[in-house]
N, C-alpha and C positions, 0 to 999 in steps of 0.2 A: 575290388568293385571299381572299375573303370566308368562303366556309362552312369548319366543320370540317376537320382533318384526318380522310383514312377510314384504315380499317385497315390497308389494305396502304399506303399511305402513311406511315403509323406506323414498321408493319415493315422495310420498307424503309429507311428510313432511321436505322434502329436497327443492318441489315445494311449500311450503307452501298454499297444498290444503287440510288439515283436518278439519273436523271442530271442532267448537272449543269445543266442548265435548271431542272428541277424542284426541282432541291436551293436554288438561288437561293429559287426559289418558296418552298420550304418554309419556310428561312431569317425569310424577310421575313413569312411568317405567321405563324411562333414570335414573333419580338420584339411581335407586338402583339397575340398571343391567349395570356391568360396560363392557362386550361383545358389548348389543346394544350399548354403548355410543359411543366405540370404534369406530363402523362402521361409526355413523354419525357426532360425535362432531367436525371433520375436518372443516363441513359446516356451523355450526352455524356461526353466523356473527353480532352478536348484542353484546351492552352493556353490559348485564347481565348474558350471554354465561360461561366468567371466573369463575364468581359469584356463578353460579348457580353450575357449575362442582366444585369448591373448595367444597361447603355447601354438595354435594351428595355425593362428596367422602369424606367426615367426617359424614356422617350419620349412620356409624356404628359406629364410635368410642364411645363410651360411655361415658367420660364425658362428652363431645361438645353437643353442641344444634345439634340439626334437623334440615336440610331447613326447615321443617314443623313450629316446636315450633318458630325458628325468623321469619319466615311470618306471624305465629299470633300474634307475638309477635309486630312488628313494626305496623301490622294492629290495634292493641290496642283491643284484641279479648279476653287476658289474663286477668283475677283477681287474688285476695286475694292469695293463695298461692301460686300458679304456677309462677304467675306474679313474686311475693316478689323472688323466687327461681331462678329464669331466669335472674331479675336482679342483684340479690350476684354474682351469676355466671359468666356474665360480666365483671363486678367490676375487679375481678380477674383473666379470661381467655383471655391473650393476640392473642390466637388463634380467637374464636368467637366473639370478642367485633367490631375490625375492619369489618370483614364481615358480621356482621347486623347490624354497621352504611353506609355502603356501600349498603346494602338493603335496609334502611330505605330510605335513599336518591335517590335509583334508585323509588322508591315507588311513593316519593315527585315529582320527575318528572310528572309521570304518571297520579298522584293525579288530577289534574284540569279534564283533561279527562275522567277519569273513574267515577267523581262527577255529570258530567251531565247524564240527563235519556233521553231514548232513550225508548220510548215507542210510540204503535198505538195511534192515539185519541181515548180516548170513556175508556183509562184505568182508571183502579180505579188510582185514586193521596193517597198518603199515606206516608209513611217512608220507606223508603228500609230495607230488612230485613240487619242486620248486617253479612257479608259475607267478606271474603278476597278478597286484591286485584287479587288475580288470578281468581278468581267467577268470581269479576267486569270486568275483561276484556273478559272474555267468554261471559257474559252477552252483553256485551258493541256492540261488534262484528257485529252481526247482525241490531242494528240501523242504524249504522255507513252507510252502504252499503246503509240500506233505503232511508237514508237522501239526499242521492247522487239525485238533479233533472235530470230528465227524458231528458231533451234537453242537457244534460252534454252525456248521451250514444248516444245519435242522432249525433251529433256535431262531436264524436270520431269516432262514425259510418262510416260518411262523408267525415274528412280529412283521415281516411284508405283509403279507395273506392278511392279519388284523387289523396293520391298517389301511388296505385295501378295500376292508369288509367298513369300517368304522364312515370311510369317507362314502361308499354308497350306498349307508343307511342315512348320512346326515344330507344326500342330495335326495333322495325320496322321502323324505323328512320336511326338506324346505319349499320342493315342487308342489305340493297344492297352497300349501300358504300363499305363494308366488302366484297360484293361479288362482285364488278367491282373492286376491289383490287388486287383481287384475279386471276381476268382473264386478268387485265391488263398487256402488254408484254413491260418493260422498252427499251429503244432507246439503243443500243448496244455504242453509245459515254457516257452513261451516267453509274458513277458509284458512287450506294448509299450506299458500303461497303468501307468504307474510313479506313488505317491501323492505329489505336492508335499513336499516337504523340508519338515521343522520348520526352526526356527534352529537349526544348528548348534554345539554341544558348548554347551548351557547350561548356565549355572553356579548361577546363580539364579532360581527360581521365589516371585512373592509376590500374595498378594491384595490386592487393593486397593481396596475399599468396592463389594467382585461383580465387577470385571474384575481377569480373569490379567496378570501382567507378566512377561515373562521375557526376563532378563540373559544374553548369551553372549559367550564367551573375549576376544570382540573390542571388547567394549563396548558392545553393542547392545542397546539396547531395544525391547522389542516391547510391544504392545499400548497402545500410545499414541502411536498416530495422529490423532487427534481432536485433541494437544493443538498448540501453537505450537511448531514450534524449537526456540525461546530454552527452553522449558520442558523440553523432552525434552531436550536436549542438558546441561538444569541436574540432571534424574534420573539421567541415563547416569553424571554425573560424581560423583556424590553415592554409589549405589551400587556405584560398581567402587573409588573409594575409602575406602568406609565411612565416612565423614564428610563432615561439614557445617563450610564454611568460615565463620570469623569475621566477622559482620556488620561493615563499617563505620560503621553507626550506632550504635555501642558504643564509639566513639572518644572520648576523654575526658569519659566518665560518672563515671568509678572514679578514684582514685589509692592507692596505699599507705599508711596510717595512719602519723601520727608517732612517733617515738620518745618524747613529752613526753606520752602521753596519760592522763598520770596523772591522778589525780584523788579526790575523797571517792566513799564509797559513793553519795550521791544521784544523784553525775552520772554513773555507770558504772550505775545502776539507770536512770536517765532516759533515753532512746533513742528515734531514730525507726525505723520501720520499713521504707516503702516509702511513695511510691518511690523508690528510689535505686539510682540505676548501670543504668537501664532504660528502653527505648522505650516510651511509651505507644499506643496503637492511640486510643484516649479522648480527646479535648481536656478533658474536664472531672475531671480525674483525682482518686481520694480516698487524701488522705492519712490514715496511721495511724502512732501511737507508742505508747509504754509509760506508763502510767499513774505517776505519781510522790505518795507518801504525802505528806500536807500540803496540796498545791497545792489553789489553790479554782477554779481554773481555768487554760485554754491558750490562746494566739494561735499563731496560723501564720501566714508571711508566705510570698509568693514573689519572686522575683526573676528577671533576665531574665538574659546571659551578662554584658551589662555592669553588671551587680551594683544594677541601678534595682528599685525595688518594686514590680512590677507586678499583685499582688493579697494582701489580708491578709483573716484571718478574724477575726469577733467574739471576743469573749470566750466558751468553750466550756467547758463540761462533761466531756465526752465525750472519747474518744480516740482521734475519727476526723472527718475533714471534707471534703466534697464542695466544689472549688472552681470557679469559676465558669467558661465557654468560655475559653479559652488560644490563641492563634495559634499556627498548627500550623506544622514545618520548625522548631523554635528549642527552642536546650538552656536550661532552668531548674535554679534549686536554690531548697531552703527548708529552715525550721527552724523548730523549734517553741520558744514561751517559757511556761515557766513558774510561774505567778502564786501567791505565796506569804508569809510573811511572811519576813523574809531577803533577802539578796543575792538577785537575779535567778539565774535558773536557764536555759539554753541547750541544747536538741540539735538537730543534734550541737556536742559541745565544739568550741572552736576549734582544738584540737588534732587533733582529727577530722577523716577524709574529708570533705566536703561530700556533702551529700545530693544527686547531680544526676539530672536523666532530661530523655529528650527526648520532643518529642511528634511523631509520625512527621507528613510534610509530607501533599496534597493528593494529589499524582499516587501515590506506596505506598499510601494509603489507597485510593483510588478503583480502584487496580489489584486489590487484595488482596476489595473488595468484588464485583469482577467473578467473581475466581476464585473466591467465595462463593457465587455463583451457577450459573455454568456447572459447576464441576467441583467441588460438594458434596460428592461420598463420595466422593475421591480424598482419603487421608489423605497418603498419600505427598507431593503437589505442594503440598496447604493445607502441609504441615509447615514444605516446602523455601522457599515463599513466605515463611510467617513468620520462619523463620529467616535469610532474607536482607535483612530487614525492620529483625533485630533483636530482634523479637518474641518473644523464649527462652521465656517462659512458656506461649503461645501452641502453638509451634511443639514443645516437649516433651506438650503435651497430645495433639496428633496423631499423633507418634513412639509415645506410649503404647498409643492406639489401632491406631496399623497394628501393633505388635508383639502385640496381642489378636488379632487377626482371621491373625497366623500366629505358632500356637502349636511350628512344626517347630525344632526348635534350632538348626540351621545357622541358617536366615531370621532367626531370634528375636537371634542374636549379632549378625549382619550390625544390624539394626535395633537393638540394644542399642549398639552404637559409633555409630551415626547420632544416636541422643540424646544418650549420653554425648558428644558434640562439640558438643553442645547446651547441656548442662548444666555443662560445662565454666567458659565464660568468664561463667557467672554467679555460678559458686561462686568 
């Protein structure tokens, strides 16, 4: 078969109605016209589909075996040279060795099958001529169908026809229902267009930078479908609680002042300010303290958790300093020195808290950025974000905001405890 496949040949064996002559035929014009293959190899759907397209599209290549030569090859069709040649080749070709024992084994399947005969009575009995397995299934084919008893197509005949019968008794069956339906005129008291239910027994109603949100009995929030999950499910639990749980990034920022913090009035007037005991969102964070009479200037140092110096400032004027990029995910402290004539001047005292803060890692930032963008006038979620961040400064300025945009008292309370549990662990 040289030219094209035609259309009904396409068809056909898309419906798997050729016979099996032709189907040979077709076969052997797929593996070396890769156009038709195109058209149809979509539909194949069997086992040996892959098999058969890897072996056709290596039947040009020149060293590789043929579909051909490994189907007579596993058939055991080969001798003396051929054979000896085909198995060296093997041996060595990591290409065709897997793909003609994967033939040989699709073969083995088929094997039991294609060993029984299928012949009229009254045939000669003999030996089958030696043939391949693709012969024997062509061969095969036509018994297959004969064997089938006659009260098997009766039988099939039969349950069609019944249920044939069954489905247009149940459509003239359903046709006048449908049509006294139809002309029936409903009782003007009765009404079978009922309006979709709100949520049920809401408890809370709030704005939220132009979209409605509302809270019911059961914990449900609505109006934030758009958001993830994790987010809705961190709103649901924030307002039926009225609170905002404690950051774990606020873990040892702070400690309790000493008992020994005595001191002169310099060093109780001398103090730093911020940051201390707080996440930064900033790598480059600026510090600020309290100005000290005398001093003709300030250094700032920083340090890293294992107490190494990892950035100082000049000598300063001023009582504020912008320090340089910081590697973010790592808790700092620092303190400022005071240059003056006298003993050295320190805050905070060593008796003093340490000044610490952290600078929030890579992935809170780059998440907290996203939600910057996507869901900008949601005060609610920026809040809850920053607050689980750590973020208190941040995430009170958003609380303040969504309690502006609902001025009702109940809402206003509700959102007055969502800050207050904000503002809490920073006081």
């Amino acid at each position: 078969m040289t030219e094209h496949l035609s259309s009904a040949q396409i068809v056909n064996y898309q419906r798997r109605n050729l016979a099996p002559a032709e189907l040979l035929g077709v076969d052997d014009h797929l593996a070396e016209c890769a156009e038709c293959r195109r058209l149809i190899e979509s539909t194949l759907n069997c086992d040996v589909a892959p098999l058969y397209a890897d072996l056709a599209a290596e039947s040009a290549v020149g060293p590789h075996l043929t579909f051909e030569q490994s189907a007579a090859y596993v058939d055991g069709l080969l001798t003396g040279e051929e054979r000896r040649m085909i198995n060296d080749h093997l041996a060595s070709c990591a290409h065709c060795a897997p793909l003609t024992a994967d033939l040989r084994a699709f073969r083995n399947v088929i094997a039991p099958e294609l060993d029984r005969e299928y012949r009229p009575q009254g045939a000669a009995e003999g030996p089958p001529p030696q043939t391949g397995w693709r012969d024997r299934i062509a061969a095969a084919l036509p018994g297959l169908f004969q064997k089938i008893p006659l009260w098997v197509y009766a039988t099939s005949a039969l349950l069609l026809l019944a249920v044939a019968g069954w489905i247009a008794t149940s459509l003239q069956t359903q046709l006048p229902i449908a049509q006294n339906t139809q002309t029936t005129t409903p009782s003007p008291s009765t009404d079978f267009a009922s309006p979709a239910p709100e949520i049920a027994h809401v408890i809370l109603r709030l704005n939220d930078g132009g979209s409605s949100l509302a809270l019911d009995a059961q914990g449900r929030l609505a109006g934030v479908d758009q958001w993830p999950s994790e987010y809705r499910q961190m709103a649901q639990d924030a307002l039926s609680k009225q609170r905002v749980a404690r950051s774990p990034m606020l873990d040892g920022l702070s400690r309790p002042g000493s008992s020994l913090m005595g001191g002169d009035d310099d060093g109780r007037r001398f103090a730093v300010i911020e940051p201390a005991g707080k996440v930064m969102l900033t790598d480059r964070p600026t510090f600020k303290w309290t100005r000290l009479g005398g001093a003709s200037g300030y250094v700032v140092e920083i340090y890293n958790a294992q107490f190494n110096l990892v950035a100082s400032s000049p000598s300063l004027t001023g009582v504020s300093w912008t320090a340089p990029q910081l590697p973010r995910g790592q808790v700092y402290s620092w303190q400022v020195k005071a240059i003056r004539e006298g003993p050295e001047l320190i805050a905070p005292r060593p008796q003093a808290p340490q000044a610490k803060f952290r600078i929030l890692d890579k992935a809170a930032t780059a998440e907290i950025a996203r939600a910057r963008r996507d869901y900008a006038s949601s005060h609610l979620l920026l809040g809850l974000l920053y607050a689980r961040s750590g973020l208190l400064d941040e995430a009170e300025d958003e609380f303040r905001a969504l309690q502006k945009a609902n001025p009702d008292s109940s809402i206003s309370e509700v959102l007055r405890k969502l800050k207050a549990s904000v503002s809490g662990p920073r006081r």
